[in-house]
C-alpha positions in Angstrom: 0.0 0.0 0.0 1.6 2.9 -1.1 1.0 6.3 0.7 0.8 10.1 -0.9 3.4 12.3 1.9 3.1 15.7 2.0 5.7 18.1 3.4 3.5 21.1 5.2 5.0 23.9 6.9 3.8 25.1 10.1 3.0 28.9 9.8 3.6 31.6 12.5 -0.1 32.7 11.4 -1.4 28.8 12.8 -1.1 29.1 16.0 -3.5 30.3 18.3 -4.0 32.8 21.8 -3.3 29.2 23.6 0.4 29.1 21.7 -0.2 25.8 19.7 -1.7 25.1 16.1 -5.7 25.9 16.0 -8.0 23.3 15.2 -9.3 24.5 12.5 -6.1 25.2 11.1 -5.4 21.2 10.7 -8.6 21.1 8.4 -5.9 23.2 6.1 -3.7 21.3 6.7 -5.2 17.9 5.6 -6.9 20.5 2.6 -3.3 21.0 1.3 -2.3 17.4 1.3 -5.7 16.2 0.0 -5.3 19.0 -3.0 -1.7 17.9 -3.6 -2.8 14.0 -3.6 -6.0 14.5 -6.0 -4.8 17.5 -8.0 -0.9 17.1 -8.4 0.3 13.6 -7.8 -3.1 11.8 -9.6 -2.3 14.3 -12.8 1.2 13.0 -13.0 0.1 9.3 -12.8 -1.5 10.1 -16.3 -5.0 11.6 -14.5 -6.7 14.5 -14.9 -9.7 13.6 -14.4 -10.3 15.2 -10.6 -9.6 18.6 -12.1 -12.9 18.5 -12.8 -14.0 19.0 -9.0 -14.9 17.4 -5.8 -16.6 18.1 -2.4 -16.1 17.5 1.0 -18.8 15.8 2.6 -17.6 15.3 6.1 -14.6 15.4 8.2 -13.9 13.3 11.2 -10.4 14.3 13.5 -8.7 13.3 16.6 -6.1 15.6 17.9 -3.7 13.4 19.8 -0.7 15.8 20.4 -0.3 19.8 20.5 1.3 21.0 17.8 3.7 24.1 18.1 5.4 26.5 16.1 8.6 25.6 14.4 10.4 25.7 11.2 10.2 22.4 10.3 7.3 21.1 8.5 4.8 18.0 9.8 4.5 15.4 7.6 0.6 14.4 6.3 0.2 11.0 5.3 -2.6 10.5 2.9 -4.2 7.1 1.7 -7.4 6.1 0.6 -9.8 3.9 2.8 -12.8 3.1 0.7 -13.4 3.6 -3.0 -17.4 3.6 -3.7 -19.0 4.4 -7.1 -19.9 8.0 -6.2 -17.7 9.1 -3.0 -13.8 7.9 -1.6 -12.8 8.1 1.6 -9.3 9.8 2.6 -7.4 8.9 5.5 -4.7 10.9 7.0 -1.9 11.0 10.1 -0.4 14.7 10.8 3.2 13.5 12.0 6.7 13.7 12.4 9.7 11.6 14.0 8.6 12.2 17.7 4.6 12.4 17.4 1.3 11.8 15.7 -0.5 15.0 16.2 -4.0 14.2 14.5 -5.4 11.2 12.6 -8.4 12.2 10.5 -10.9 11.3 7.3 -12.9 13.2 4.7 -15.4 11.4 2.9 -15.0 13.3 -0.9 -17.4 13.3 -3.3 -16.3 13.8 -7.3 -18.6 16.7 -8.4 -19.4 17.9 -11.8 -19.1 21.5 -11.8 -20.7 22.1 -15.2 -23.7 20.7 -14.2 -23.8 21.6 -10.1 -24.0 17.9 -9.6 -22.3 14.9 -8.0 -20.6 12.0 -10.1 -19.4 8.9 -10.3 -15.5 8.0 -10.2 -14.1 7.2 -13.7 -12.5 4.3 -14.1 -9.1 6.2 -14.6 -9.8 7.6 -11.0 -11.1 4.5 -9.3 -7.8 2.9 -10.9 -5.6 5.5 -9.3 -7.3 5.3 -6.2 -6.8 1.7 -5.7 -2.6 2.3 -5.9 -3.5 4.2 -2.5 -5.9 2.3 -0.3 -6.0 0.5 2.3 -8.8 -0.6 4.1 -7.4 0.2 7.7 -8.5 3.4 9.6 -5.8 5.4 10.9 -5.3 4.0 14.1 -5.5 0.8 12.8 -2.9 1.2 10.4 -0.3 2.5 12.6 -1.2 -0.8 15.2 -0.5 -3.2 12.6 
């Protein structure tokens, strides 16, 4: 199972009046990773396909660790834990060396923008997805 890693910096502008990273600023976080997986990394593996849009249908987080300032970046881990006909599921651990700070999902759903509807995964996509997934949830993954 192969996993998408994405190198985020921690901003100055992230943390919050209680001196660590906000909550909501890890929804960014897992944004940018998400947008680099689906956008970037699925385009270079020949496609294009999720150009054509997506939504967020939900979110689910555990923060397990305070996150602080500093000038190295956390790691996100991406990988994909269901593939249905209309909606995937992304997993994700915010990390580094010494800590897992947050283990989260987002259910996404492919959306066709031209027509302000929701769509089914190509083929192409499904195909792409299926280099990703694994069927464990976050904390079951990192048990195993």
């Amino acid at each position: 199972m192969a996993r998408h890693v994405y190198s985020c910096p921690v901003r100055w502008s992230d943390m919050d009046a209680f001196g660590h990273v906000n909550n909501v600023v890890f929804l960014r976080y897992l944004e940018e990773a998400r947008i680099d997986f689906m956008f970037k990394t699925a385009p270079r593996a020949g496609e294009g396909s999720f150009a054509g849009g997506s939504v967020v249908a939900r979110h689910e987080i555990d923060y397990l660790h305070p996150l602080v300032h500093r000038h190295a970046p956390v790691t996100v881990e991406t990988w994909v834990t269901k593939v249905g006909t209309s909606s995937l599921t992304v997993a994700y651990e915010v990390k580094d060396e010494e800590h897992t700070y947050a283990r989260a999902t987002t259910v996404v759903v492919p959306f066709d923008l031209e027509r302000g509807r929701p769509r089914r995964l190509t083929d192409r996509e499904r195909e792409f997805l299926e280099e990703f997934r694994d069927d464990r949830e976050p904390e079951e993954a990192v048990a195993a």
